[in-house]
VMD Tcl script that draws the C-alpha trace (Angstrom):
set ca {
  {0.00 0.00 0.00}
  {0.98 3.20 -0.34}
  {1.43 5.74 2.10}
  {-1.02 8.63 1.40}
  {-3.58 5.49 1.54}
  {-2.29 4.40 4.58}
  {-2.66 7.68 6.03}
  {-6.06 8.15 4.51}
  {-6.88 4.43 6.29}
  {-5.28 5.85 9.48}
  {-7.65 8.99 9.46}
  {-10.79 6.80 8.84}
  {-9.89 4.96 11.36}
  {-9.26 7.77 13.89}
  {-12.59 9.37 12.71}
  {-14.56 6.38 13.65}
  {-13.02 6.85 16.82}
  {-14.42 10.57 17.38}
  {-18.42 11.41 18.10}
  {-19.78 14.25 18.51}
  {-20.39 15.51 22.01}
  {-23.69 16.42 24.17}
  {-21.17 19.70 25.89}
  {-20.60 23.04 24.05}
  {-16.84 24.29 24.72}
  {-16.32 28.11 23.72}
  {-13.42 28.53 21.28}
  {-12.43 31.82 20.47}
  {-15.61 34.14 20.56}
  {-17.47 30.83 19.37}
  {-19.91 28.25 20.94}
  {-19.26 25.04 19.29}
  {-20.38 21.62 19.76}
  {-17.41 19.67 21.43}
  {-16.30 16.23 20.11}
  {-15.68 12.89 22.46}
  {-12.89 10.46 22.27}
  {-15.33 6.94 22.39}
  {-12.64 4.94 24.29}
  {-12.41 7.00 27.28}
  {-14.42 9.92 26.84}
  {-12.38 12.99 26.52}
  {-13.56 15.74 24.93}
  {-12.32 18.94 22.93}
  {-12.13 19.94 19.58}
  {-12.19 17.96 16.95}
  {-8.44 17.58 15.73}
  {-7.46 17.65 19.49}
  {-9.52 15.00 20.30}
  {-8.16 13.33 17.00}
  {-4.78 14.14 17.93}
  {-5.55 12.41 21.48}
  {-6.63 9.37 19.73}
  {-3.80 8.79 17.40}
  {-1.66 9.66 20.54}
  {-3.10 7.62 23.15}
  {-4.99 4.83 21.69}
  {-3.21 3.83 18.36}
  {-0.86 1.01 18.82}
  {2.53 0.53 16.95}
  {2.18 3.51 14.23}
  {5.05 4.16 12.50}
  {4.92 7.21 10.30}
  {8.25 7.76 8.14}
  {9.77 11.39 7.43}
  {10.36 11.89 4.10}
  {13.77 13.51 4.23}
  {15.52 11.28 6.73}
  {15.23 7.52 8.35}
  {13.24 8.89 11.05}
  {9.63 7.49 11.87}
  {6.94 8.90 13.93}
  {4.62 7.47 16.41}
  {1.69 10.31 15.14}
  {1.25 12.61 12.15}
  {1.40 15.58 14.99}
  {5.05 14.05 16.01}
  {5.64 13.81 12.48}
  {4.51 17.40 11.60}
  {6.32 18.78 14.73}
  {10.09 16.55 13.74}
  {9.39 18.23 10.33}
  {9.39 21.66 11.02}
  {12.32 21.25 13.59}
  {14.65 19.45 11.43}
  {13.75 19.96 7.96}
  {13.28 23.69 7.89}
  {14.76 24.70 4.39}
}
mol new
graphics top color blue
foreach p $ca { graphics top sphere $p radius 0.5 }
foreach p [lrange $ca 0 end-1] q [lrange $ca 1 end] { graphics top cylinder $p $q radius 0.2 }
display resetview
């Protein structure tokens, strides 16, 4: 497989993961529904709570970097290696 489908399978998989919430949090100036983590109930925005899944709750990921050997246990630790190592 490749990996933009493996990342695509890795967000439907997170995204199944996520429903939406009976709370409101305020973000910003805005009143928005929150979202809920379905394993253990946390809740937040949407990519946080995303985030928090892939974090917490997925198993042996392995993203690779593109520019060196390194791989990354999130896309998050993989965005955050990226722009502290491969700044051009």
């Amino acid at each position: 497989s490749t990996f933009s489908e493996d990342l695509k399978e890795l967000e439907e998989k997170v995204t199944s993961m996520v429903e939406k919430s009976e709370k409101r949090i305020t973000v910003g100036k805005q009143n928005v529904t929150a979202f809920k983590c379905k394993i253990c109930g946390k809740e937040g925005m949407n990519t946080d709570i995303k985030r928090h899944i892939e974090s917490a709750h997925m198993e042996g990921l392995s993203i690779p970097c593109n520019f060196c050997d390194k791989t990354c246990r999130s896309r998050k630790g993989l965005i955050d290696h990226i722009a502290r190592h491969h700044k051009r």
